[in-house]
N, C-alpha and C positions, 0 to 999 in steps of 0.2 A: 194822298195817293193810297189806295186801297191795297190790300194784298192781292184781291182778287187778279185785280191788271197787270201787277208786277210777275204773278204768275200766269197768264195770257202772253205776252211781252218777250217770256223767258222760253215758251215752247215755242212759239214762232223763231224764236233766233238760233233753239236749237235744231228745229225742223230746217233753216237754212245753210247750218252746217252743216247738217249730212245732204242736202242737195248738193251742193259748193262739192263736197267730198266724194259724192259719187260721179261726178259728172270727173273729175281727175281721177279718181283709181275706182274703174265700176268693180273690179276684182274683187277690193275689198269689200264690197257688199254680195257679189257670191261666197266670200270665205264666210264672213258673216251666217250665211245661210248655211253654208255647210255646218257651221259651228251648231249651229240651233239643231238642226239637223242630228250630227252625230248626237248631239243629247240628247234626243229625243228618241232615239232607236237605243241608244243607249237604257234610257228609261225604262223602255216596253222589254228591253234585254234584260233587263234586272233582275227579272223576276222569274229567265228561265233559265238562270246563269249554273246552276247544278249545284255539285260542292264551292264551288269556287269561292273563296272570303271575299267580302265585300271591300276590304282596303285593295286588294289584288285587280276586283274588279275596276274601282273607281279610278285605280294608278294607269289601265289601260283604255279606260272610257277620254280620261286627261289626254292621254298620248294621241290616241285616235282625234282628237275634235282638234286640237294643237295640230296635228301633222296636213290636218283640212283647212284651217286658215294658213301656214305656211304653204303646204303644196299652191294653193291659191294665189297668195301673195307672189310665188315663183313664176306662177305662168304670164301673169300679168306684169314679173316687169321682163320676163322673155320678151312676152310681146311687145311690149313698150321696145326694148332695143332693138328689134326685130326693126319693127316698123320706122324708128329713128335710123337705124344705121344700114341695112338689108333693103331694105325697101324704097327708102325715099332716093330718087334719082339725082335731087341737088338739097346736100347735106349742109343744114344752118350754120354758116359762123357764128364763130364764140365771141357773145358779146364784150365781155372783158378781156382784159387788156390781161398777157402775163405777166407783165413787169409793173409793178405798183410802186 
């Protein structure tokens, strides 16, 4: 077995978890962006940030890109309960039993 294919093998299996994973929480993959996103403005900001120290900066570059996958992750399971509990007209019994 070569490395070559063991490393072929290993992106295809991870290319189908994040399929698997977007197709359940597509949110997470706009937070994702966002995330990439704030850093990236973050970056280009860097440079016009004035006196501001760099540790100062970087503590609020964190918080910003952090409150962009959270706010994200928020809407999307809104919606998810939205649409589970608000929206669907005949609401799924729970497959388990609550007496074990």
């Amino acid at each position: 077995m070569s490395s070559k294919s063991f490393f072929a093998e290993d992106d295809a299996e991870q290319a189908n978890k994040l399929a698997k994973k977007a197709k359940e929480s597509p949110f997470m993959l706009i937070g994702i962006a966002g995330f990439i996103a704030a850093g990236a403005i973050g970056a280009y900001k860097y440079r016009h940030r004035g006196t501001m120290s760099t540790s100062v900066f970087l503590m609020q570059l964190r918080v910003a890109a952090q409150g962009t996958v959270v706010g994200c992750l928020t809407l999307g399971l809104g919606y998810q309960m939205a649409k589970e509990y608000i929206f669907d007209k005949h609401p799924k019994e729970n497959l388990k039993s609550l007496s074990n």
